[in-house]
C-alpha atoms as an extended CHARMM CRD file, in Angstrom:
* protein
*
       275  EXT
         1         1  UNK       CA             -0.1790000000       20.0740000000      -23.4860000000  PROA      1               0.0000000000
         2         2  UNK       CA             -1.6400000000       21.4710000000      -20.2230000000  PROA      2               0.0000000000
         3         3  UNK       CA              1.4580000000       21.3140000000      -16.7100000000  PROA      3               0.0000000000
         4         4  UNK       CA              1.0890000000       18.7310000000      -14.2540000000  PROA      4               0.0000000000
         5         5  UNK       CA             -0.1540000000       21.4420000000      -12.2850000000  PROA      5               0.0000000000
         6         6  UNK       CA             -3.0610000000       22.8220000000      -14.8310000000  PROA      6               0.0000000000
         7         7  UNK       CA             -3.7490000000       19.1020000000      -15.4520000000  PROA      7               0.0000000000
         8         8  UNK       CA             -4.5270000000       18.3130000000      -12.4080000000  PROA      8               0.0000000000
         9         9  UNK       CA             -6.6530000000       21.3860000000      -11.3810000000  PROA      9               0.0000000000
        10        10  UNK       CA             -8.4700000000       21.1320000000      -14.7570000000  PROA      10              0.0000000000
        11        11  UNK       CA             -9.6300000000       17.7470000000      -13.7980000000  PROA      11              0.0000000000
        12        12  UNK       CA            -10.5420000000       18.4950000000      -10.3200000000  PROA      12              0.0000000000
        13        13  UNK       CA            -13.1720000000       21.1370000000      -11.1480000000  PROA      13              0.0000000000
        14        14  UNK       CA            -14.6710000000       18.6240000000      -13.8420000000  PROA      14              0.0000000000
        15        15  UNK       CA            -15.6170000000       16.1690000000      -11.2140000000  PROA      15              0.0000000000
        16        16  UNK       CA            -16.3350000000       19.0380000000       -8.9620000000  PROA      16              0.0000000000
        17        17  UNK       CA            -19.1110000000       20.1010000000      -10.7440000000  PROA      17              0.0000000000
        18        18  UNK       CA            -21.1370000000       16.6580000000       -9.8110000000  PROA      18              0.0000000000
        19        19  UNK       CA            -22.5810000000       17.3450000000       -5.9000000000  PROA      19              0.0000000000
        20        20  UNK       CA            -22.1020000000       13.9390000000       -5.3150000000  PROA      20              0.0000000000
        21        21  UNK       CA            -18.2730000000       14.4840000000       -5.1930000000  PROA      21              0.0000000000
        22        22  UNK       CA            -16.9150000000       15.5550000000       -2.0110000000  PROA      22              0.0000000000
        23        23  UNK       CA            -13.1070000000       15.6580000000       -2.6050000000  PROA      23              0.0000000000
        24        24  UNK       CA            -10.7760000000       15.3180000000       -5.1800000000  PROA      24              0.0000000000
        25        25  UNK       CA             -7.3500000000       14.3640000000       -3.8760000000  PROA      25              0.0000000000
        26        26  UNK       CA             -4.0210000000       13.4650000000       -5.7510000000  PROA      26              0.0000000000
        27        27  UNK       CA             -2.0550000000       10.1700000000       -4.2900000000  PROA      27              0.0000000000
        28        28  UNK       CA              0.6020000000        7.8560000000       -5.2530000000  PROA      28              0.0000000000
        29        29  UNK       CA              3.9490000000        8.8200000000       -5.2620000000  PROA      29              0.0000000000
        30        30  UNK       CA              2.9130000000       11.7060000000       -7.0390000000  PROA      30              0.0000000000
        31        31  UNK       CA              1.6840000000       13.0850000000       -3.7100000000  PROA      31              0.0000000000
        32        32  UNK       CA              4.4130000000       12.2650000000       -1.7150000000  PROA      32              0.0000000000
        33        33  UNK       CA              7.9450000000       13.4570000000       -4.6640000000  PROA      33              0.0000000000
        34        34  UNK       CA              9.3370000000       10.1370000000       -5.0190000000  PROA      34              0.0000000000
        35        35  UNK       CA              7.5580000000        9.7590000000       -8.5130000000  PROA      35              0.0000000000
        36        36  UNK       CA              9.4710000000        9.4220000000      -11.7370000000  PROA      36              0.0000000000
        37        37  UNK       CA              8.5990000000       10.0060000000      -15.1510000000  PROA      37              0.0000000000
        38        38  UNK       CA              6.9740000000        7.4060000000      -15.4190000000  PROA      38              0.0000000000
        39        39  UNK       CA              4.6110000000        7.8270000000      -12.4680000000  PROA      39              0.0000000000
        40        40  UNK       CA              1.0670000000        7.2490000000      -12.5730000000  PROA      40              0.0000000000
        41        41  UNK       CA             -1.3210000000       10.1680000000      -12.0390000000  PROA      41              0.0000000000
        42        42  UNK       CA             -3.0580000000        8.5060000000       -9.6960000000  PROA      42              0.0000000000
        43        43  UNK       CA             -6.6070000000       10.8510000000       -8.6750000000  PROA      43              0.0000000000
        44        44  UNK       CA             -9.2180000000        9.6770000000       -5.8920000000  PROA      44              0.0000000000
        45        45  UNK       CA            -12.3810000000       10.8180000000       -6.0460000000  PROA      45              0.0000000000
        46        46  UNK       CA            -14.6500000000       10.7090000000       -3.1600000000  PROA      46              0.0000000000
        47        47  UNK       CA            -18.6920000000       10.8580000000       -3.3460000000  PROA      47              0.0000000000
        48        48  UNK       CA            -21.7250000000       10.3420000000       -1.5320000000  PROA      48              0.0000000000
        49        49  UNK       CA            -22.8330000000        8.2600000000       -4.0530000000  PROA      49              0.0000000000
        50        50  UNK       CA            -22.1810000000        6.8220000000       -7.2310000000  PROA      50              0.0000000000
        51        51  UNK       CA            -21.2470000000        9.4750000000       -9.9190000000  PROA      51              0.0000000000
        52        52  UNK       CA            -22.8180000000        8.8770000000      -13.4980000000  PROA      52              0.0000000000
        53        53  UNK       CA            -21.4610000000        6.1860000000      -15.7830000000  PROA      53              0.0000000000
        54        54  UNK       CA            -21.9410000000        8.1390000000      -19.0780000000  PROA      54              0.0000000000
        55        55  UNK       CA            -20.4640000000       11.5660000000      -17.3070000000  PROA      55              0.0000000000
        56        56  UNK       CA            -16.9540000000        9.8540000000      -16.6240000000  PROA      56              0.0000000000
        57        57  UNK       CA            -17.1480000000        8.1490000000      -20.1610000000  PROA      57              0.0000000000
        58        58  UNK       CA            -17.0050000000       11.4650000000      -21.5290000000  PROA      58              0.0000000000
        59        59  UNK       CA            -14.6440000000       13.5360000000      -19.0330000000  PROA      59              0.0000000000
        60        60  UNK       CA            -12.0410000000       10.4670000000      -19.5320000000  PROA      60              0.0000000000
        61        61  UNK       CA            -12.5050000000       10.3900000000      -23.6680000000  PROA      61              0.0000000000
        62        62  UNK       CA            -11.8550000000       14.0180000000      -23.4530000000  PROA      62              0.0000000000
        63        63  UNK       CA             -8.9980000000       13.7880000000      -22.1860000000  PROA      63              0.0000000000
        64        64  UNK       CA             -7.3580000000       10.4970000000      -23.1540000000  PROA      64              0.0000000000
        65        65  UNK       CA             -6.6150000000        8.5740000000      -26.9890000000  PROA      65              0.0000000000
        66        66  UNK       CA             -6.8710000000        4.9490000000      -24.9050000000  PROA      66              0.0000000000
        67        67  UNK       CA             -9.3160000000        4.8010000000      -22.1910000000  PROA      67              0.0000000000
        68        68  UNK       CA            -10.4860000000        2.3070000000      -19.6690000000  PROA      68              0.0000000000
        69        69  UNK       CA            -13.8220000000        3.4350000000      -18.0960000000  PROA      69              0.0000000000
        70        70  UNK       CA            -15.4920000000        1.4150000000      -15.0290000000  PROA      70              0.0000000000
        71        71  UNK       CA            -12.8570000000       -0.8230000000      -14.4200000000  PROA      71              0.0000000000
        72        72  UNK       CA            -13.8490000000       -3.1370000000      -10.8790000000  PROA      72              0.0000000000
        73        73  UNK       CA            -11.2620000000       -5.5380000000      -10.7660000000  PROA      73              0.0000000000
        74        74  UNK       CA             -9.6590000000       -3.4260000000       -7.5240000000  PROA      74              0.0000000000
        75        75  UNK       CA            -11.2680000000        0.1630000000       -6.8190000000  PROA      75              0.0000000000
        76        76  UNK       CA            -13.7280000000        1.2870000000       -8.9550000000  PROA      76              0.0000000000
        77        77  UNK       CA            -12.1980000000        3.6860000000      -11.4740000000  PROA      77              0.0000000000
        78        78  UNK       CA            -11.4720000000        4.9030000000      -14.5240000000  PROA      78              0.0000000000
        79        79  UNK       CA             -7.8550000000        5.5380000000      -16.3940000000  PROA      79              0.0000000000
        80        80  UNK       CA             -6.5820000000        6.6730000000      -19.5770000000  PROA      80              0.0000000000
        81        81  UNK       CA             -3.5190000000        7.6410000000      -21.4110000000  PROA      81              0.0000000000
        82        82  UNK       CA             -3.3760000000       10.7180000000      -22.9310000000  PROA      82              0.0000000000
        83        83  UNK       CA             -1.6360000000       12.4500000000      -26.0680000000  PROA      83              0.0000000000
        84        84  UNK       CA              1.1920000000       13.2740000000      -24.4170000000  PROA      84              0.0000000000
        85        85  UNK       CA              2.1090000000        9.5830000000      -22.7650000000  PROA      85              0.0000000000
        86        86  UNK       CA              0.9710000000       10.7280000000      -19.4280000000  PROA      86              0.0000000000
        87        87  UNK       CA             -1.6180000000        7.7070000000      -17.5190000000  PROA      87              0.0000000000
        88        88  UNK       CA             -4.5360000000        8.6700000000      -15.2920000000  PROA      88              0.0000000000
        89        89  UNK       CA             -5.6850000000        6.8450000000      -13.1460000000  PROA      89              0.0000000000
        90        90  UNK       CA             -9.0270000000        7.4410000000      -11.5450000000  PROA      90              0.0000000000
        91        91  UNK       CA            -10.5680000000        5.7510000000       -7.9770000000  PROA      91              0.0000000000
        92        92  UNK       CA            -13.5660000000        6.3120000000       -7.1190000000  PROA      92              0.0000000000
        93        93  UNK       CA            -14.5520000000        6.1830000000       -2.6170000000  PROA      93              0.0000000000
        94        94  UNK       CA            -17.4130000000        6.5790000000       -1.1990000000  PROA      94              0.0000000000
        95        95  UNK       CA            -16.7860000000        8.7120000000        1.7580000000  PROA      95              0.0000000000
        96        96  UNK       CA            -18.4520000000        6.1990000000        4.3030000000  PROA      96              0.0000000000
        97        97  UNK       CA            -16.1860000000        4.1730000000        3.3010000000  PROA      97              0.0000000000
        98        98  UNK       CA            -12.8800000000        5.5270000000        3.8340000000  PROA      98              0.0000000000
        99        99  UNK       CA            -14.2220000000        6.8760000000        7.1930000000  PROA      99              0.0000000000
       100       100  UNK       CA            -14.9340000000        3.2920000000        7.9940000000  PROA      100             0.0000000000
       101       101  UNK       CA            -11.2800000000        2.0840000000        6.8830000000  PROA      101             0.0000000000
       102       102  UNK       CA             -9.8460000000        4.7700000000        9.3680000000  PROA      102             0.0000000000
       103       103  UNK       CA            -11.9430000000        3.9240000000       11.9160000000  PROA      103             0.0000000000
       104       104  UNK       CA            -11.0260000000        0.3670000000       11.4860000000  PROA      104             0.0000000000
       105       105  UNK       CA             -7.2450000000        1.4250000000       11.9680000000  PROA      105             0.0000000000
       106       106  UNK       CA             -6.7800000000        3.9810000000       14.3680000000  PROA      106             0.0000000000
       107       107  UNK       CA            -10.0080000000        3.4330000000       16.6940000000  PROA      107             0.0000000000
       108       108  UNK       CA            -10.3940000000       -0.0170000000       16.9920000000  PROA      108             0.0000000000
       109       109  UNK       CA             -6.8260000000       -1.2170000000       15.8240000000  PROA      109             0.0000000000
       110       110  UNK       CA             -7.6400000000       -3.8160000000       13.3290000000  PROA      110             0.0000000000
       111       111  UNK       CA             -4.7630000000       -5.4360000000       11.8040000000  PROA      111             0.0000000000
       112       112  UNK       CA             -4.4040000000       -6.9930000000        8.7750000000  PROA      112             0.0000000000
       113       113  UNK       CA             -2.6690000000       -9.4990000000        6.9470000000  PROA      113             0.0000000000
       114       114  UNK       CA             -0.0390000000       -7.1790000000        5.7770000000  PROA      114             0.0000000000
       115       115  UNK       CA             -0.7490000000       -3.2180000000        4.1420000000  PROA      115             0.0000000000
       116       116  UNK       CA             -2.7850000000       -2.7940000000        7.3450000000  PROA      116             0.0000000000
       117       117  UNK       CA             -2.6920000000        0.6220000000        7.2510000000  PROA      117             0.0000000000
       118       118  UNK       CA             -2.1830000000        1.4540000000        3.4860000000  PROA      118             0.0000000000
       119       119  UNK       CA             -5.6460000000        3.2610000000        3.1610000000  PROA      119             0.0000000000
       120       120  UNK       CA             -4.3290000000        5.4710000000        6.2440000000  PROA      120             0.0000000000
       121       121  UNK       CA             -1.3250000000        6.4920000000        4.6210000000  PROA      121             0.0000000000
       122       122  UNK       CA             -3.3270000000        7.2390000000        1.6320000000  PROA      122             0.0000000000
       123       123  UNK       CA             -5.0580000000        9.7370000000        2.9780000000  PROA      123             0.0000000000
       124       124  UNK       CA             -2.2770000000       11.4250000000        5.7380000000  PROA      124             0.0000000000
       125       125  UNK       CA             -0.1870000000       12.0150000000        2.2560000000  PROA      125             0.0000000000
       126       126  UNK       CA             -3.0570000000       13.0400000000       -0.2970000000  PROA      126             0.0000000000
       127       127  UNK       CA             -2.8610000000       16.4950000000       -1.9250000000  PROA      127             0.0000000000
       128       128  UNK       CA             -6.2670000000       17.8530000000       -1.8810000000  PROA      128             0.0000000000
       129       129  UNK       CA             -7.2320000000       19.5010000000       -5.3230000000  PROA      129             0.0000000000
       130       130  UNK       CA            -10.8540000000       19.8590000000       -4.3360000000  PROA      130             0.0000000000
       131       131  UNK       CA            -12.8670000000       19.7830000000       -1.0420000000  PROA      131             0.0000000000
       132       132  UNK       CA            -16.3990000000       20.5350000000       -0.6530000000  PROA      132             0.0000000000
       133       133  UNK       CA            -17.2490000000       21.9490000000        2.2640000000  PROA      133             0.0000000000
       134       134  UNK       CA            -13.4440000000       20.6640000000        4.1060000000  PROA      134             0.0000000000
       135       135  UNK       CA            -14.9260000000       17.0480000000        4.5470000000  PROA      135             0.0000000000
       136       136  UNK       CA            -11.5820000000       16.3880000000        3.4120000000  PROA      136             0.0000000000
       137       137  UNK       CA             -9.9360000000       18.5070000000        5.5160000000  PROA      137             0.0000000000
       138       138  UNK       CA            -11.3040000000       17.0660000000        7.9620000000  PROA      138             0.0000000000
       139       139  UNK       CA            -11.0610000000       13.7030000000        7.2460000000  PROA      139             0.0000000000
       140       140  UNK       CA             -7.1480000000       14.2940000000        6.7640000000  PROA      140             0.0000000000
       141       141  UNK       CA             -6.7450000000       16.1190000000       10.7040000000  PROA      141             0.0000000000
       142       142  UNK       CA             -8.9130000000       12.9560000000       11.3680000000  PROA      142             0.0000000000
       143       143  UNK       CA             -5.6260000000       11.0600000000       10.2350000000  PROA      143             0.0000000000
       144       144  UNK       CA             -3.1980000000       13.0730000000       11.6950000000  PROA      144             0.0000000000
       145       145  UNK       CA             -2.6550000000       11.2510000000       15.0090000000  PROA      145             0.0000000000
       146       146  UNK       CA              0.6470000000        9.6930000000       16.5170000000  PROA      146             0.0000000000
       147       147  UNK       CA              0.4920000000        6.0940000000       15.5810000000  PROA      147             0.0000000000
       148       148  UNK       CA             -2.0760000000        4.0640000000       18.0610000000  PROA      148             0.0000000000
       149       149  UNK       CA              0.3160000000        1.3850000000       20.0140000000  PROA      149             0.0000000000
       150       150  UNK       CA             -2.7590000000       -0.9020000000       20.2920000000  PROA      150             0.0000000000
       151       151  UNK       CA             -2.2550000000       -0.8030000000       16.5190000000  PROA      151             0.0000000000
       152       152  UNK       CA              0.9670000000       -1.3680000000       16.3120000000  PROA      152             0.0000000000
       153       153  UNK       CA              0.8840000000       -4.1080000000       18.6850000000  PROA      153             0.0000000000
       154       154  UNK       CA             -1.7600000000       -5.9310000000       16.6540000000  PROA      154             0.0000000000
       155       155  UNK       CA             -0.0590000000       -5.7040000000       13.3010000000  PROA      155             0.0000000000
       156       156  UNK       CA              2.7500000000       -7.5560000000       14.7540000000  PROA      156             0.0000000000
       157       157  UNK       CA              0.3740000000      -10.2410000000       16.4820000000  PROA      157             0.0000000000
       158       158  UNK       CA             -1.0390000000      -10.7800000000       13.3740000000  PROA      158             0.0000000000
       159       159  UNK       CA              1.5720000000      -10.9180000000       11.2570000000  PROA      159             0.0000000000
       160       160  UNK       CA              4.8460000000      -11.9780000000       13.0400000000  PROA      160             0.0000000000
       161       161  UNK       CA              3.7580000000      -15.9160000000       13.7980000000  PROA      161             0.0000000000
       162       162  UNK       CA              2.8380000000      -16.6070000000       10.4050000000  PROA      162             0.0000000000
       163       163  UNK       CA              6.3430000000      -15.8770000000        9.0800000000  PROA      163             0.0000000000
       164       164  UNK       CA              7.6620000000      -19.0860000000       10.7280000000  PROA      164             0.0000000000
       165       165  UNK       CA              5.8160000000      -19.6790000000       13.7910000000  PROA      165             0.0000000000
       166       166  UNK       CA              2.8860000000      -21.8630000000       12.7250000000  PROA      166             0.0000000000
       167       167  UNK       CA              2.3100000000      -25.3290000000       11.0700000000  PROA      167             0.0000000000
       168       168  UNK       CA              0.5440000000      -22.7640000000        8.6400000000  PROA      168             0.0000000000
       169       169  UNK       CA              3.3770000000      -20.4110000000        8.3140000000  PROA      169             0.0000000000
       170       170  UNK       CA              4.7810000000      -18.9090000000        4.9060000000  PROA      170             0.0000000000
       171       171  UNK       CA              8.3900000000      -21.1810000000        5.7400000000  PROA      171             0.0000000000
       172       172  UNK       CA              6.2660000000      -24.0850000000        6.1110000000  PROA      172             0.0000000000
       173       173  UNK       CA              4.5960000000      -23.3590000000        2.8470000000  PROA      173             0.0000000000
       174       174  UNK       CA              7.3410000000      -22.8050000000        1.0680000000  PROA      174             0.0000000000
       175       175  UNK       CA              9.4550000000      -26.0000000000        2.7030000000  PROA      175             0.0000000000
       176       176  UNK       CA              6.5110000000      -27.7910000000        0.7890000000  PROA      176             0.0000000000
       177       177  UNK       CA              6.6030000000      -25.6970000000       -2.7250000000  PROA      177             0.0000000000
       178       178  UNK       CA             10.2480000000      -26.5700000000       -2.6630000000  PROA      178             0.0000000000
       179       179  UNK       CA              9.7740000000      -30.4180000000       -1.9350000000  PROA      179             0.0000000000
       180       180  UNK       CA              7.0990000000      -29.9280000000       -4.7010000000  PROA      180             0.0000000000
       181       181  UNK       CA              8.9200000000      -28.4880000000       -7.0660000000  PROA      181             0.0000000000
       182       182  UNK       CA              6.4820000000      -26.1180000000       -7.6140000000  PROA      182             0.0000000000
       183       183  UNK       CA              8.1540000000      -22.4890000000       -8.5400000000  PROA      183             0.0000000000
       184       184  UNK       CA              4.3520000000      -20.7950000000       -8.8210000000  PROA      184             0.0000000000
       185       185  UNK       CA              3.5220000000      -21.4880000000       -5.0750000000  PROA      185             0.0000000000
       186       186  UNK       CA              7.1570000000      -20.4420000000       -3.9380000000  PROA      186             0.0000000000
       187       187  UNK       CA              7.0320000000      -17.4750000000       -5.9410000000  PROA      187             0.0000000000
       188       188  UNK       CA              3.6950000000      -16.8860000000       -4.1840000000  PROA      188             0.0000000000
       189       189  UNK       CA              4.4520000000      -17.5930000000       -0.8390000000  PROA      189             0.0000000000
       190       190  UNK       CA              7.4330000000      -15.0760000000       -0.5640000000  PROA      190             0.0000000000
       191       191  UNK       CA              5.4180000000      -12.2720000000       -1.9870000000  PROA      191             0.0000000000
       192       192  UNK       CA              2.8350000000      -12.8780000000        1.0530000000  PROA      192             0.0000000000
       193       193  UNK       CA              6.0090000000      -13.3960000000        3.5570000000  PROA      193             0.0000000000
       194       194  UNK       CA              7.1110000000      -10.0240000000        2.5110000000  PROA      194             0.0000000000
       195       195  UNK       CA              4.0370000000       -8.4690000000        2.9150000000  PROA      195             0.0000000000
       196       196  UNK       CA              3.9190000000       -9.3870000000        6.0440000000  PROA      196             0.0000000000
       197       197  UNK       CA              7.5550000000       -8.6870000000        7.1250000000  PROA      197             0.0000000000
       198       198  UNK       CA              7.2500000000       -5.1310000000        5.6430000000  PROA      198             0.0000000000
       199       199  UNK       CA              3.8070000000       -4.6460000000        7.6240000000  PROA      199             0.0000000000
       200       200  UNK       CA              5.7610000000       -5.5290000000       10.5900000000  PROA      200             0.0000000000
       201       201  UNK       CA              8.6690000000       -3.2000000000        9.9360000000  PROA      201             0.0000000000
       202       202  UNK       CA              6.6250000000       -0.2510000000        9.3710000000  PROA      202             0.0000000000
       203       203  UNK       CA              4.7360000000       -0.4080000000       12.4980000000  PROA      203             0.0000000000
       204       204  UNK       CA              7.9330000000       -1.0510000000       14.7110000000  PROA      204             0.0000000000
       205       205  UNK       CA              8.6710000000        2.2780000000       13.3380000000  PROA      205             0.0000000000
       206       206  UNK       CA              5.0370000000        3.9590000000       13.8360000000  PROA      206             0.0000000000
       207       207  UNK       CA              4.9390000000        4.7430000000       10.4440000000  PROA      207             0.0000000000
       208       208  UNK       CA              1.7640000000        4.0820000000        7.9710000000  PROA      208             0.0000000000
       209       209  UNK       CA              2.4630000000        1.5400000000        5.2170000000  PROA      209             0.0000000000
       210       210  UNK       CA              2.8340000000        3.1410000000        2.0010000000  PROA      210             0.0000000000
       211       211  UNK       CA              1.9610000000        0.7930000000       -0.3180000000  PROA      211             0.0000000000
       212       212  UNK       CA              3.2980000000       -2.0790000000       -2.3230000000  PROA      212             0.0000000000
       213       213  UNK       CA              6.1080000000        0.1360000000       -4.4000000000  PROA      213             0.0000000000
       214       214  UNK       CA              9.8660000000        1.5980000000       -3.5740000000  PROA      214             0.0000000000
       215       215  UNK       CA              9.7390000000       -0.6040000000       -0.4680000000  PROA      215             0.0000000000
       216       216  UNK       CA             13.3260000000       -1.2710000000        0.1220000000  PROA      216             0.0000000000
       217       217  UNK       CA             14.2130000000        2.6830000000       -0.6920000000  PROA      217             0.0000000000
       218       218  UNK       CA             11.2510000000        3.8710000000        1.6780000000  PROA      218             0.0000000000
       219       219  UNK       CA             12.3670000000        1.8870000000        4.5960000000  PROA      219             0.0000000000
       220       220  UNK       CA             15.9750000000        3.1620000000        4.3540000000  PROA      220             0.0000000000
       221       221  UNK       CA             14.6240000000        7.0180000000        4.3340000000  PROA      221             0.0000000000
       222       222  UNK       CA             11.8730000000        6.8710000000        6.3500000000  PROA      222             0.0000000000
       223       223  UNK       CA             12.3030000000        4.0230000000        9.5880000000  PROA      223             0.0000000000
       224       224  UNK       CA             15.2560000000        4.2850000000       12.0480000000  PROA      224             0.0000000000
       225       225  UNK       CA             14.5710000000        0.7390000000       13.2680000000  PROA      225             0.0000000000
       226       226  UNK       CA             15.3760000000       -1.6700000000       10.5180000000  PROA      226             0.0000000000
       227       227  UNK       CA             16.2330000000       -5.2170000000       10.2690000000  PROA      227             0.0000000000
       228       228  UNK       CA             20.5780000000       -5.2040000000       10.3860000000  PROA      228             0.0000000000
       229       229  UNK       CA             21.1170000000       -5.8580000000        6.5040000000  PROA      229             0.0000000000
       230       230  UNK       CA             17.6490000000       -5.9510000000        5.0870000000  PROA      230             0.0000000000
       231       231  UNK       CA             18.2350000000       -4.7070000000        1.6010000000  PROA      231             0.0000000000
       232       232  UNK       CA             20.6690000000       -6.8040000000        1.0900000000  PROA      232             0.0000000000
       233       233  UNK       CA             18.8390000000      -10.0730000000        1.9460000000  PROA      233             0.0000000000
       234       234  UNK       CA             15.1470000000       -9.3490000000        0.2830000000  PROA      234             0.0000000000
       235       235  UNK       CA             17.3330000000       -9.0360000000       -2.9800000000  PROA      235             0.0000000000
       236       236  UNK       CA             19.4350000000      -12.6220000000       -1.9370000000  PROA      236             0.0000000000
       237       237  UNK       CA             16.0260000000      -13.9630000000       -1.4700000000  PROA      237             0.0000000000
       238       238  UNK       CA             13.7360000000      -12.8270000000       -4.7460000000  PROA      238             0.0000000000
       239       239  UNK       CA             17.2100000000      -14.0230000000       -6.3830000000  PROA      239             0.0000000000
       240       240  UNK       CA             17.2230000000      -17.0640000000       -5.2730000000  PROA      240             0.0000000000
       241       241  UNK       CA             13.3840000000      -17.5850000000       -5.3350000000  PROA      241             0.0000000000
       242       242  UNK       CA             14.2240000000      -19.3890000000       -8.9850000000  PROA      242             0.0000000000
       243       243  UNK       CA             16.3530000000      -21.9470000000       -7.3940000000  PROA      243             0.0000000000
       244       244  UNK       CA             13.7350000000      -23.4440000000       -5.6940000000  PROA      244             0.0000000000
       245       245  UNK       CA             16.2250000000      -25.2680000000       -3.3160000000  PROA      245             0.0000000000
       246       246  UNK       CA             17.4210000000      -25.4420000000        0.1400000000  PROA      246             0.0000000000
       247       247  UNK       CA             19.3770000000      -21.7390000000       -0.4120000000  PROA      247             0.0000000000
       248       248  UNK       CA             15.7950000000      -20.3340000000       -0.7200000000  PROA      248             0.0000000000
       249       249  UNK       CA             14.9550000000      -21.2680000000        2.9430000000  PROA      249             0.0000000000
       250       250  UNK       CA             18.3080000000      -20.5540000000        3.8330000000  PROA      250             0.0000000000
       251       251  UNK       CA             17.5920000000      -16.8640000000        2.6290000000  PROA      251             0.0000000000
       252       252  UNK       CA             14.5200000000      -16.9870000000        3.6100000000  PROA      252             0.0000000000
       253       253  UNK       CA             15.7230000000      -17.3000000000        6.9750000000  PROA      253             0.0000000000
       254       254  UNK       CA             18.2180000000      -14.9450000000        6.8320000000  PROA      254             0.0000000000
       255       255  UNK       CA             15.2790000000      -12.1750000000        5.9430000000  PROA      255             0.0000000000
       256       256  UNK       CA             13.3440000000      -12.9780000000        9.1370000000  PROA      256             0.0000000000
       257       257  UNK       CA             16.2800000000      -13.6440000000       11.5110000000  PROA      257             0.0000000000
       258       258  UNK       CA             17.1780000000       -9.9310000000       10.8610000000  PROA      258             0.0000000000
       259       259  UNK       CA             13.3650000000       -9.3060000000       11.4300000000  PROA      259             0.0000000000
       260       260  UNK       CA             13.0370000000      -11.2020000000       15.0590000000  PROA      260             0.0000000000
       261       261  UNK       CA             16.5060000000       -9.2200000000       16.0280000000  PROA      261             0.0000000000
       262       262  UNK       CA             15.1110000000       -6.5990000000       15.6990000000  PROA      262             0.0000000000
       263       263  UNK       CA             11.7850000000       -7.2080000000       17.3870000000  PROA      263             0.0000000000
       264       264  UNK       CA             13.9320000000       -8.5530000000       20.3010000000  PROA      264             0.0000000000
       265       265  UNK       CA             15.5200000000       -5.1830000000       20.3600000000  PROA      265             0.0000000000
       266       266  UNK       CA             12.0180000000       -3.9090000000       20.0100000000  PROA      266             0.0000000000
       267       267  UNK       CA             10.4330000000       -5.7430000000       23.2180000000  PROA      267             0.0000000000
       268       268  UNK       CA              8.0980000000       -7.5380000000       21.4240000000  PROA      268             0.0000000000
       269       269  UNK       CA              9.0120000000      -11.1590000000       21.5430000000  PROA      269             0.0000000000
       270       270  UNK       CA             12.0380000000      -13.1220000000       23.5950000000  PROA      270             0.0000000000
       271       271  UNK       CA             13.9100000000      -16.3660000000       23.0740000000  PROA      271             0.0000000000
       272       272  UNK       CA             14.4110000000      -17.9930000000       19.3360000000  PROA      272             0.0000000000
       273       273  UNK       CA             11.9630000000      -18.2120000000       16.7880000000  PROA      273             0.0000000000
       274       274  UNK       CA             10.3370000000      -21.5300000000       15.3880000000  PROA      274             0.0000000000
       275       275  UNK       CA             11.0260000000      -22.9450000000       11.7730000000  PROA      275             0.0000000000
């Protein structure tokens, strides 16, 4: 069994050997030491154009005993599992594309309805195995810029009102799940609240979203501006998501209370917030 190490540089120069591939980078929480055992490989391949179908069918049944090959229901990729237990997992970018998502981001401050700058973090914390002529290099100094404050405004523009502040808001969503009795919606509507609220957090603190995993842990080590108690009441509220009662929206309060404190503290919006 090759080392992470030898793995991962024995893959790179396999896809290096199409021209179409630009970089080969290594992300996840691989890239960034808070991965476990259990951690994905996850490998992002970037190319001019589409690389052959057949050519990654045969790279990926090389290496792996159950293979997926072509997969579309996110990124286009590939992943397999191989003797040892470890699991691969392949993207595939065009390199327009990324360079449009970072454009999108840091020059003309487009916000999103939370993860709005997921794609950015992605590439600040990639590990570059392979990089044809240092477009990837490049494209990673591109990325390497203090956090834009237009940015950071937006995300909270966008973000911040539908928490409670709208007859469209998650609260009044979930008011109406819970009069419904319906645990699917209120289960859903608290996973987009909390996308949202952790959006928000992230760019109080200037810091690109990392993704949907180890959310709780990477606010504690990484933002000095967090809601007083926030651990603590995102685990009272998935908890008492199965109740489906009136403590739900009294925990789901109690999540974004801490949140408008601290964007009080912040300067970014006065006076009490609407339920």
């Amino acid at each position: 069994m090759h080392s992470q190490d030898e793995l991962l540089s024995a893959l790179a120069a396999e896809y290096a050997k199409n021209r179409q591939v630009l970089a080969v980078a290594l992300g996840g929480s691989r890239s960034t030491g808070v991965d476990d055992e259990g951690s994905d490989f996850d490998l992002y391949v970037y190319t001019q154009s589409e690389c052959d179908l057949e050519t990654r069918k045969r790279l990926a049944q090389t290496h792996g005993v159950r293979v997926d090959v072509d997969s579309r229901f996110w990124e286009p990729g590939d992943e397999w599992i191989d003797e040892s237990g470890r699991h691969v997992d392949v993207m595939f970018r065009q390199a327009a594309w990324i360079e449009d998502q970072l454009a999108r981001v840091l020059e003309h401050h487009r916000a999103g309805v939370g993860y709005s700058t997921c794609f950015w973090a992605n590439v600040l914390y990639a590990k570059p195995l392979f990089d044809r002529e240092g477009w990837f290099a490049r494209l990673q100094e591109r990325a390497h810029v203090p956090y834009p404050e237009g940015l950071r405004a937006a995300i909270i523009a966008k973000n911040w009102p539908i928490l409670r502040n709208t007859l469209s808001s998650y609260r009044h969503q979930l008011a109406r799940a819970i009069d419904r009795d319906d645990p699917v919606s209120i289960q859903h509507r608290i996973t987009a609240a909390l996308a949202s609220y952790f959006d928000i957090v992230f760019a109080i603190n200037r810091t690109p979203h990392p993704g949907e995993k180890r959310l709780l842990a990477i606010v504690e080590q990484r933002c000095e501006l967090r809601p007083a108690g926030y651990a603590d009441d995102v685990r009272t509220l998935l908890h008492l998501a199965a109740a489906g009662d009136g403590s739900t929206l009294s925990a789901y309060d109690a999540v974004m209370d801490g949140l408008d404190d601290l964007l009080r503290a912040s300067g970014f919006v006065g006076g009490s917030a609407a339920h």
